[in-house]
N, C-alpha and C positions, 0 to 999 in steps of 0.2 A: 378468298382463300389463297395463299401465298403456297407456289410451287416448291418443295423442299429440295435445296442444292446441294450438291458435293464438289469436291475439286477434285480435279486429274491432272495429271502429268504428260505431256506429250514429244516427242522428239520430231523436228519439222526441220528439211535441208535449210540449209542457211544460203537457199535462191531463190529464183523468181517463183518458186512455188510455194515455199515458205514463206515467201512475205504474202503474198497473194493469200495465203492462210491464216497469217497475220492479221492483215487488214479486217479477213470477214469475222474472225474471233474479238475485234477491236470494234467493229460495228455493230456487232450482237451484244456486245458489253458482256462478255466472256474471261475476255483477258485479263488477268491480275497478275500473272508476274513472266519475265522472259528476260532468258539469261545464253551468248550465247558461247557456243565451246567448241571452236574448231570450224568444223565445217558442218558443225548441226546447230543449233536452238531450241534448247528446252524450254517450255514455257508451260505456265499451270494455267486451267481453265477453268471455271468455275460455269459446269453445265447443271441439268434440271436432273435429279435422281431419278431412275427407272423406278418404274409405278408396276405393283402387281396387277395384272387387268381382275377386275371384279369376277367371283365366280358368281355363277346363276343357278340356281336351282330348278331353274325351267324346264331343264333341259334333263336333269335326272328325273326328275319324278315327271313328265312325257313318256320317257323310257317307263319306268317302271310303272304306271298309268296302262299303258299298251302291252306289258309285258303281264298283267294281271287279267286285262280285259279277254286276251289269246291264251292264256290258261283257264278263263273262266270259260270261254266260247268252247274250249276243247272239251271240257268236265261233262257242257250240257248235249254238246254234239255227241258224245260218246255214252253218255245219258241214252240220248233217243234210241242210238243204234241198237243197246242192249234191251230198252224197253222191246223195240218193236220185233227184234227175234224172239225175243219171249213171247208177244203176243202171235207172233204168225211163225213158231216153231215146226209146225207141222207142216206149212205147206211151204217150209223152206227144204225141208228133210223129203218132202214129195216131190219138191222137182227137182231136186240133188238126185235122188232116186229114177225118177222118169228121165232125166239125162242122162246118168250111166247107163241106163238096161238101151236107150237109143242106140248108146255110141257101144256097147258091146253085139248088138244084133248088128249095126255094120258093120262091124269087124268080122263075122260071121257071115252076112250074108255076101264076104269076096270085096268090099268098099274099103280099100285101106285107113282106117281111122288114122295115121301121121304116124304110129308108135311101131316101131318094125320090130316083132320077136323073131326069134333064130329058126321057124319057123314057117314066116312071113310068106307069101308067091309074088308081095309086087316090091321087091326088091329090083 
């Protein structure tokens, strides 16, 4: 399969840098034309055209792979949660209940429960 070429234009001092640029566009078999003008040297090159890099579909549908598998795990995680309040409603609502009536009798019984009303003695 033969690399597909374009030609360029270049402007190179007309020194030891230029020729030294010269040469390696001359060993690369590059160089097709140079012309020079003053104290530059135009010369045309005939290099390898830029290649679009391939894209990969790998790498989106990974994404989106992962991106279904963590909305499906979500669906069924949140599934469970609501079965299992359903099935143990009561005794979520009984110790929701047996926790407050605790934490209002120490408040009562002189224990400052953390929440200070206007009130309060342990200010």
């Amino acid at each position: 399969m033969s690399v597909p070429m374009r030609r360029v234009v270049r402007e190179w001092p007309a020194n030891d840098a230029g020729r030294r640029a010269a040469e390696e566009a001359i060993a690369r078999g590059q160089l097709v034309h140079a012309e020079r003008h003053g104290d530059v040297v135009r010369v045309v090159l005939q290099v390898p055209a830029p290649t679009r890099p391939r894209q990969s579909w790998h790498v989106p549908a990974a994404v989106m792979g992962g991106a279904v598998a963590a909305v499906g795990a979500l669906v069924l995680l949140l599934r469970w949660v609501v079965l299992w309040l359903a099935d143990h409603a009561a005794q979520v609502v009984g110790v929701l209940g047996a926790l407050l009536l605790v934490l209002y009798l120490l408040g009562r019984a002189g224990a400052c429960p953390g929440f200070h009303c206007p009130g309060c003695r342990h200010r």
